[in-house]
MARLUMPA-336585 format. One record per residue (C-alpha): x, y, z. Coordinates in pm, whole numbers, padded with zeros to 5 digits, always signed. Each point is the difference from the previous one (the first is absolute). Layout:
<rs>
XYZ;...
</rs>
This chain:
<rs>
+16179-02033-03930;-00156-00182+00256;+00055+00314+00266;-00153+00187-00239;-00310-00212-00013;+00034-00013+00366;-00079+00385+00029;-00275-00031-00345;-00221-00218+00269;+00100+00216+00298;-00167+00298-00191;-00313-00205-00113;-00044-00139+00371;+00025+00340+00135;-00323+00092-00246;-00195-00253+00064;+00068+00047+00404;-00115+00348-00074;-00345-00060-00193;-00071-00308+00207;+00033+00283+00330;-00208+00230-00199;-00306-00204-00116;-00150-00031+00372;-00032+00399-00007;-00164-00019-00403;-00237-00283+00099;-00061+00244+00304;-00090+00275-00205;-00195-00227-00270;-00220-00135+00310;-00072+00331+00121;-00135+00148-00323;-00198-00327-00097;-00166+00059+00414;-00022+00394-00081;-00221-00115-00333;-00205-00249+00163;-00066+00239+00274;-00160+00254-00254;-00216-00266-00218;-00130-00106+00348;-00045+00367+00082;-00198+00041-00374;-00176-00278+00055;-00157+00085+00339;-00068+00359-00204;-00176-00148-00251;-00254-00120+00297;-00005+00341+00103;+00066+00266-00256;-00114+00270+00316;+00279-00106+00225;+00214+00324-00052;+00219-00084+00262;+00074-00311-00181;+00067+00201-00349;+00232+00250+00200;+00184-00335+00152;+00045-00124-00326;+00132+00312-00138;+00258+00023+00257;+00104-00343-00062;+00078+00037-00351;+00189+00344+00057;+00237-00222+00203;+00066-00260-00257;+00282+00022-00177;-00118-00222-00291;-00341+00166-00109;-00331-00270-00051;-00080+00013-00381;-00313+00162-00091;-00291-00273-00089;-00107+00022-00354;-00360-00005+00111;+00118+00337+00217;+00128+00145-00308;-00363-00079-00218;-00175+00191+00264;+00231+00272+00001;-00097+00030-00381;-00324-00071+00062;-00029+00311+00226;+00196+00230-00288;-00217-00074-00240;-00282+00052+00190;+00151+00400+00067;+00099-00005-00368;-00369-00058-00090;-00165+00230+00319;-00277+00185-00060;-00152+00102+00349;+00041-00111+00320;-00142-00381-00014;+00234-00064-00283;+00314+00093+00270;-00172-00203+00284;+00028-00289-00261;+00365+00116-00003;+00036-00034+00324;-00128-00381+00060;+00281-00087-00247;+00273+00175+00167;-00124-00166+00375;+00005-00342-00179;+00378+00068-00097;+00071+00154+00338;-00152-00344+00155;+00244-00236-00206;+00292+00233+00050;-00046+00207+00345;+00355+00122-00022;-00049+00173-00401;+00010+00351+00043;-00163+00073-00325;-00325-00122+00095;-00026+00162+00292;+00053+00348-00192;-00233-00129-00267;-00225-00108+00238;+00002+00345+00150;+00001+00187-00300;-00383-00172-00075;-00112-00008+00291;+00060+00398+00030;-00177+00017-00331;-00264-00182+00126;-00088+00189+00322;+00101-00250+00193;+00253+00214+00199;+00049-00209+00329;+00139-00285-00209;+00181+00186-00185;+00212+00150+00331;+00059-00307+00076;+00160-00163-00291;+00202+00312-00011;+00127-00065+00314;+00062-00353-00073;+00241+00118-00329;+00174+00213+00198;+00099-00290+00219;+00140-00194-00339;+00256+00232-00019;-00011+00194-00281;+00208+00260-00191;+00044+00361+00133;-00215+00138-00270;-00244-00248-00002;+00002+00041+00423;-00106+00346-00062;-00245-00031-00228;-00159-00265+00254;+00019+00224+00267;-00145+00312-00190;-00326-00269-00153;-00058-00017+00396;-00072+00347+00027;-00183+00039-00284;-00240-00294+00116;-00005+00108+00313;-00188+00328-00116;-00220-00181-00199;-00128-00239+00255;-00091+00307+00239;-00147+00192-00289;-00196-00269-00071;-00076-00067+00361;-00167+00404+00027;-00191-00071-00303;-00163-00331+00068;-00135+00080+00375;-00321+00125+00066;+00035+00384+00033;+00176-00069-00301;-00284-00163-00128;-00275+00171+00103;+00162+00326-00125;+00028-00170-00382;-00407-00135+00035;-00120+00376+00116;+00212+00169-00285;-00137-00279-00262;-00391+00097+00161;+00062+00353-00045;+00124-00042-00317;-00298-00233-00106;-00234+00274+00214;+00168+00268-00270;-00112-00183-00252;-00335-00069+00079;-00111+00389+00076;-00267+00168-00175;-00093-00280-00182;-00376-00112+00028;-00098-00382+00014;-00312-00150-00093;-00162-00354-00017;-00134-00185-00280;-00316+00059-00103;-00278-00218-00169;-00263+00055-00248;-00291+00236+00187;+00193+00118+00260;-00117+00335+00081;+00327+00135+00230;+00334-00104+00073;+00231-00041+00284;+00307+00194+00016;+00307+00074+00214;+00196+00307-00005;+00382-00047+00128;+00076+00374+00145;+00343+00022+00161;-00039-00267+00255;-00342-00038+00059;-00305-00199-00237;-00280+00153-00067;-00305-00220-00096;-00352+00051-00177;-00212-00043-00308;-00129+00187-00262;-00266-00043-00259;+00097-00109-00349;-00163+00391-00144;+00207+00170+00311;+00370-00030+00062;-00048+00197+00289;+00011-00244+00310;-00189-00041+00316;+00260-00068+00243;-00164-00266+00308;+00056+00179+00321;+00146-00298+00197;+00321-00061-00264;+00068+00369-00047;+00419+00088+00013;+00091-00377+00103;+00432-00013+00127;+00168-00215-00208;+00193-00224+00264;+00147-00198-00225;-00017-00234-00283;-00221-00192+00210;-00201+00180+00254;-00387-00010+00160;-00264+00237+00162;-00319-00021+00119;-00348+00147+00098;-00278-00040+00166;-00299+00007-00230;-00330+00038+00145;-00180-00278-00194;+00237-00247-00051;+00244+00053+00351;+00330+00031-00002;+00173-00073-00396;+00367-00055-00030;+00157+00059-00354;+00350-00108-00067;+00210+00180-00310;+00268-00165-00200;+00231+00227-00280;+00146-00207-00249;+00400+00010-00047;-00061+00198-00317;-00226+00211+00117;-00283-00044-00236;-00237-00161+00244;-00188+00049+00283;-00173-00296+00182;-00296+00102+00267;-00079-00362+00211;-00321+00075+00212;-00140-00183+00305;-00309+00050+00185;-00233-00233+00173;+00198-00281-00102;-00023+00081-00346;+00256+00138-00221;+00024+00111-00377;+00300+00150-00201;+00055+00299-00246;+00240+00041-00226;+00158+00354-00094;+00167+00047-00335;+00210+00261-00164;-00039+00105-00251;
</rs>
């Protein structure tokens, strides 16, 4: 009996021998994950300063890949994330998905490892127009690892934002531009031809002034109330339209040199005449119809 209990302790020595050799490596391990975690809430925390430190976010992504434990997601993270859903559940036009996308970058502050936000982020911000942005948090959820599927569909929202930012690029400079103002003139110009304006006139006026838009020139003179016939003034015969805004002058031989300056409204349905002369000036307004 007593050998027996001999070889019971043996058996139970031998155990604890065994778990006292292996708790050096486990309190090894435990130390290195509780340094790994305190290295990324440092690493958030100096983010937080610094949302704009991408080199920073793209550290901290890395650092997470190569934990074997995974940092839990911070409830706050997750009510911006829903936040930002509901926002794109609710969109309307664009400023409702830039709203979007302020929710998603506050999740993707608190949590700089979540690959959801950055997609979401992405997703608005595309949405929005604001297709830099959007490249980059693309780029930054393809570094969080995910699926195959969702790796492709990443990839392929790259391309497709790449040809929006250079479309949008051609349209926004100035050849671009300038091309869309001359096409809206013409089209306002279009509008405007053939038709005759006139100014007000008042109780015992005897003529009127009037303006004749043909093609794109402005032909001015006045006619008397019995005669719709008008005398055309020599000096403001066949006038170029330049513009919506454009000037002229000439040199009259009583009151020396007069400059007149012409403004079309946007709608076309009036034409102001601003005079000057001697230091003086006067206005007059031409209405249609």
């Amino acid at each position: 009996m007593l050998g027996r209990n001999a070889n019971v302790s043996s058996v139970i020595f031998g155990i604890l021998f065994t778990l006292l050799g292996l708790l050096p490596g486990m309190s090894a391990a435990t130390a290195q994950a509780q340094s790994l975690h305190q290295t990324l809430n440092q690493y958030v925390a100096d983010l937080q300063k610094n949302p704009n430190d991408y080199a920073l976010r793209e550290k901290i992504i890395r650092h997470v890949q190569a934990m074997k434990q995974k940092p839990a997601v911070p409830d706050e993270a997750r009510k911006y994330m829903d936040r930002g859903i509901a926002a794109i559940e609710g969109a309307k036009g664009e400023e409702d998905f830039r709203a979007a996308s302020v929710e998603f970058a506050k999740a993707a502050n608190l949590a700089p490892w979540l690959g959801d936000a950055y997609r979401n982020l992405a997703i608005a911000q595309d949405k929005s127009g604001q297709y830099d942005a959007a490249l980059k948090n693309l780029r930054f959820y393809l570094l969080t690892s995910p699926s195959p599927a969702d790796e492709a569909w990443a990839k392929s929202l790259i391309n497709k934002v790449e040809y929006r930012k250079e479309k949008a690029a051609k349209e926004s400079s100035p050849a671009a531009s300038a091309a869309q103002e001359q096409k809206k003139f013409d089209e306002l110009l279009n509008k405007m031809d053939g038709r005759r304006y006139r100014t007000h006139t008042r109780p015992g006026d005897i003529y009127r002034f009037v303006v004749d838009v043909q093609g794109k020139k402005l032909v001015f003179g006045r006619y008397f109330m019995d005669n719709p016939d008008p005398w055309r003034y020599p000096h403001c015969n066949h006038i170029p339209i330049q513009g919506r805004v454009f000037t002229c002058s000439y040199q009259d031989k009583d009151l020396g040199l007069v400059n007149y300056t012409y403004s079309i409204s946007e709608d076309g349905n009036r034409i102001t005449c601003h005079i000057r002369y001697q230091g003086k000036e006067a206005e007059t307004v031409y209405l249609w119809p």
